[in-house]
C-alpha positions as CSV (number, residue, x, y, z in Angstrom):
1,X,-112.5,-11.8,34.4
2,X,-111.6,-10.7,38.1
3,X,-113.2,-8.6,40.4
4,X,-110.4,-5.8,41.6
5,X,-109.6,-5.6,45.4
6,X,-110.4,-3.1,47.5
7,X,-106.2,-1.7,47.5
8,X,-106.4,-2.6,44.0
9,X,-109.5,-0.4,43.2
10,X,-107.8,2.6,45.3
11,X,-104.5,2.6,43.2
12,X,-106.5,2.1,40.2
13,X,-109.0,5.5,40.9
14,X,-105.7,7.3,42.3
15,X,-104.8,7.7,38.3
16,X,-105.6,11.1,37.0
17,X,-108.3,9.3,34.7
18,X,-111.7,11.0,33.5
19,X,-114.9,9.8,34.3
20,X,-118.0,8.9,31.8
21,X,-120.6,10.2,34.0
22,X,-124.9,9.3,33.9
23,X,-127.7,11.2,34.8
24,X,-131.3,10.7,34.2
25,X,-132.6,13.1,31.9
26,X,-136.3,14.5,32.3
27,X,-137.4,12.1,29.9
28,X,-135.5,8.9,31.6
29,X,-132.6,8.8,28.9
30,X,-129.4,8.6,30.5
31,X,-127.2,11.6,29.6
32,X,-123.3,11.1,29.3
33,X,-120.7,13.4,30.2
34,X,-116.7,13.0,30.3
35,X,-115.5,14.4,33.6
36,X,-112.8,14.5,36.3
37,X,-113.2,13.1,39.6
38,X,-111.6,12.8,43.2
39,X,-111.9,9.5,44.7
40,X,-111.4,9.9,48.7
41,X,-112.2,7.5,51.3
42,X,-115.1,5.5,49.2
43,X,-116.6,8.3,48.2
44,X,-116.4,10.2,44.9
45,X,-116.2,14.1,44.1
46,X,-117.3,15.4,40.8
47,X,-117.6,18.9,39.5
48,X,-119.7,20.2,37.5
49,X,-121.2,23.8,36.2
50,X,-124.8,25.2,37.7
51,X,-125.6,25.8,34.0
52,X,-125.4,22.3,33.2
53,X,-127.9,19.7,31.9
54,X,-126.2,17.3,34.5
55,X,-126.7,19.7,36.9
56,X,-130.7,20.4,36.1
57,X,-130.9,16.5,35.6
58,X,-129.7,15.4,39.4
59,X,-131.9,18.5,40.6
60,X,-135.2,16.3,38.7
61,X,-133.3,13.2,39.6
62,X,-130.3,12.3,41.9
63,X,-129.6,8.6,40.6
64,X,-126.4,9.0,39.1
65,X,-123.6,6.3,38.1
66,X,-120.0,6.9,36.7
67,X,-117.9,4.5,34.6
68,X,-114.1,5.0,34.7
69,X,-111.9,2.8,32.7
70,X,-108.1,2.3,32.0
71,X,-108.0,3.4,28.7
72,X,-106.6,1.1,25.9
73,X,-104.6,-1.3,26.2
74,X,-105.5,-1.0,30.6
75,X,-108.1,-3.6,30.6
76,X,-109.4,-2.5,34.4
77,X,-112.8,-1.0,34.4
78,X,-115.2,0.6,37.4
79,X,-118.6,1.4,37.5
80,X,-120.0,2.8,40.7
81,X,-124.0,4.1,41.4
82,X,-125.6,6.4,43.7
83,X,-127.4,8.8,44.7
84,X,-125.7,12.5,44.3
85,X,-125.4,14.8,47.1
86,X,-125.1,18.8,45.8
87,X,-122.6,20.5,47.8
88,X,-122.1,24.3,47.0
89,X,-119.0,25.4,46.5
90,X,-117.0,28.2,48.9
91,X,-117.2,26.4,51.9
92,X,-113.6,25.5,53.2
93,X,-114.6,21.7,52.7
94,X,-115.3,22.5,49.2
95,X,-112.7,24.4,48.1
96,X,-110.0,21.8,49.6
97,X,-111.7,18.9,47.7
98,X,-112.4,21.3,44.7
99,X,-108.4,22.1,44.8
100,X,-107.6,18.2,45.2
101,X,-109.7,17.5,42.2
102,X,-107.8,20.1,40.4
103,X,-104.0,19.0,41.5
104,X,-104.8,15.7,40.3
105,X,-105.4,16.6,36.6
106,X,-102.1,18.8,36.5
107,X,-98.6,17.8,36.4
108,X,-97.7,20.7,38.8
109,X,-98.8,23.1,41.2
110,X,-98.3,26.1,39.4
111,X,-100.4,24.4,36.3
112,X,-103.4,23.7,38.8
113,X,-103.3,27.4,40.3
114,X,-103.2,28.5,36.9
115,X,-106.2,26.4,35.4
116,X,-108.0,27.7,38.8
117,X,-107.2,31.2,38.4
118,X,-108.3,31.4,34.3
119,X,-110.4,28.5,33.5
120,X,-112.8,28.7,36.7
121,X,-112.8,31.9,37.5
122,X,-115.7,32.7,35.8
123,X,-117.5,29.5,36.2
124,X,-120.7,29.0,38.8
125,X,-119.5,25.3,39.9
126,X,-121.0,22.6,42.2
127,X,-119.2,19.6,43.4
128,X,-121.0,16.2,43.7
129,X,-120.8,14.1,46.2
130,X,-121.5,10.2,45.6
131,X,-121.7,7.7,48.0
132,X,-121.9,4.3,46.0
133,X,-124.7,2.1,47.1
134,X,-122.8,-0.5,44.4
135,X,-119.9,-0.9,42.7
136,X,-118.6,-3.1,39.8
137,X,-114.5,-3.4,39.2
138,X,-113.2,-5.4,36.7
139,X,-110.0,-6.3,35.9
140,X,-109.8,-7.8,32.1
141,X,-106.2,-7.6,31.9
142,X,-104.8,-10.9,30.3
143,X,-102.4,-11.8,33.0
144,X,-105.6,-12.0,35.3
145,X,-107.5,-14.1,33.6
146,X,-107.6,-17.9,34.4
């Protein structure tokens, strides 16, 4: 196995992939979630619904990790951990990394502004901020190996 580079761990998290997302439930079982996520200048944005137990979990607890992987037959795999930051939504910080988050799951811009204007419309969102204190990237991929 290799460990991915730095350019090769940007390109990688660049993907529209989803997320398998941890937090640390009241009684210190990790609880999983699939989600989207931005990845912007080593730090990673996750939304996620007030109503959630992910949400009342990081309130109880903020250690958080995230595994992203390439999907069969992509062999890469990332696993980053943290503490998460609650950032509410509305702001104009928020609603441009909210709409980036958005564009990147979409294949246009007119499919993003739709999915925002019907899908969260009605939703009480809050994005997560995580700053990994450590990250693991793997690249299993045959042709790496040695």
């Amino acid at each position: 196995m290799v460990q991915m580079t730095m350019k090769d761990i940007e390109v990688f998290l660049s993907e529209p992939r989803t997320a398998t997302f941890a937090t640390v439930s009241p009684n210190q079982i990790p609880q999983l979630t699939t989600v989207w996520f931005l990845y912007d200048q080593k730090i990673f944005y996750f939304g996620i619904e007030r109503s959630s137990v992910k949400y009342k979990n990081i309130k109880k607890n903020s250690n958080i990790a995230a595994c992203i992987d390439g999907d069969f037959p992509d062999s890469r795999t990332l696993v980053v951990y943290g503490k998460a930051e609650l950032i509410e939504v509305e702001t104009p910080e928020s609603e441009k990394i909210q709409w980036e988050l958005i564009v990147k799951y979409h294949e246009t811009e007119q499919q993003a502004r739709d999915y925002q204007n019907v899908i969260l419309t009605d939703l009480d969102l809050v994005l997560i901020k995580l700053e990994p204190t450590k990250i693991i990237a793997m690249d299993f991929n045959k042709n790496n190996l040695k």
